[in-house]
C-alpha positions in Angstrom: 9.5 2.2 33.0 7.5 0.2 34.7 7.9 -2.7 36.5 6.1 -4.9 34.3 8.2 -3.5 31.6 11.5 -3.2 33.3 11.1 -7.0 34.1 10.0 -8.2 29.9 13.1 -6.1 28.6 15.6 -8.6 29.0 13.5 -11.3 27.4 12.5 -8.5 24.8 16.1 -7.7 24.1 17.1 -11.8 23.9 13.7 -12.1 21.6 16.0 -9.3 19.3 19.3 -10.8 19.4 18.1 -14.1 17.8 16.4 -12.1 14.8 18.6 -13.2 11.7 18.2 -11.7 8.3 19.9 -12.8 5.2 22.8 -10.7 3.4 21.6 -8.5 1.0 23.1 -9.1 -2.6 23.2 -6.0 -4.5 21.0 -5.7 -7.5 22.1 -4.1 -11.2 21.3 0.1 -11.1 20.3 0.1 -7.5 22.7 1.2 -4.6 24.3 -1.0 -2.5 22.6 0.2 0.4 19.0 -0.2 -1.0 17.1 -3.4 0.5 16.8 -6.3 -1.8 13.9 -5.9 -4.4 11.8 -9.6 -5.1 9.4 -8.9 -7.9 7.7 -12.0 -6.7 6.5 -10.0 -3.5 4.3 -7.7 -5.2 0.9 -7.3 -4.9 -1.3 -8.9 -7.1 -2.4 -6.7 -9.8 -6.1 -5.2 -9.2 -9.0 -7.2 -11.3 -9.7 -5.3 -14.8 -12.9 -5.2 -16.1 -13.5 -5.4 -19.9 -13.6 -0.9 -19.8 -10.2 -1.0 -18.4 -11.1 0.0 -14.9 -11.6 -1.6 -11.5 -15.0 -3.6 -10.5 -16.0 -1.4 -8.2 -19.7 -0.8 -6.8 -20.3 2.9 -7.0 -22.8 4.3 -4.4 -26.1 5.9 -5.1 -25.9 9.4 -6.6 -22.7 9.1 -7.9 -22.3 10.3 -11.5 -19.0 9.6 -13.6 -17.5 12.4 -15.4 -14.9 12.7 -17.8 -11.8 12.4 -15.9 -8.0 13.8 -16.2 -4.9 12.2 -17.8 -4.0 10.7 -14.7 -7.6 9.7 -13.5 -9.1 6.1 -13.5 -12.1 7.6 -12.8 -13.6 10.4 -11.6 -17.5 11.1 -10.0 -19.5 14.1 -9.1 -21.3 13.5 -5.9 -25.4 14.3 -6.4 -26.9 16.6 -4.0 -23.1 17.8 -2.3 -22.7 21.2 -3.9 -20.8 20.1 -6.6 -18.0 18.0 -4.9 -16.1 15.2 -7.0 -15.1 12.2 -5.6 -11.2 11.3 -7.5 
């Protein structure tokens, strides 16, 4: 280590020590050792626009093509040898 280092760790480890987190409650069809699941964390869901799919700005020479099952949206990329963009 050094010096610098060797001298922060006690602070560092102190700084650790006062951490304090809240006992997890177990949740219904989860294991008691999975961390606590709050719906009300999630990430906000993407905007929609009225076709179902992002508002996204898609750069010149892109082409949308018919996409898979699975695919939002799929592009073919002009002037790139026939590479797609997923």
């Amino acid at each position: 280590m050094t010096s610098f280092v060797a001298q922060q760790r006690p602070a560092f480890i102190e700084l650790l020590k006062s951490f304090q987190f809240a006992a997890a409650q177990a949740q219904p069809g989860l294991p008691p050792s999975h961390p606590p699941v709050d719906a009300s964390a999630a990430a906000p869901p993407a905007a929609i626009s009225k076709e179902g799919k992002p508002n996204w700005q898609v750069p010149t020479g892109w082409k949308e093509i018919p996409g898979g099952q699975f695919l939002v949206a799929k592009f073919a990329l002009a002037g790139d040898g026939g590479a797609q963009a997923r």
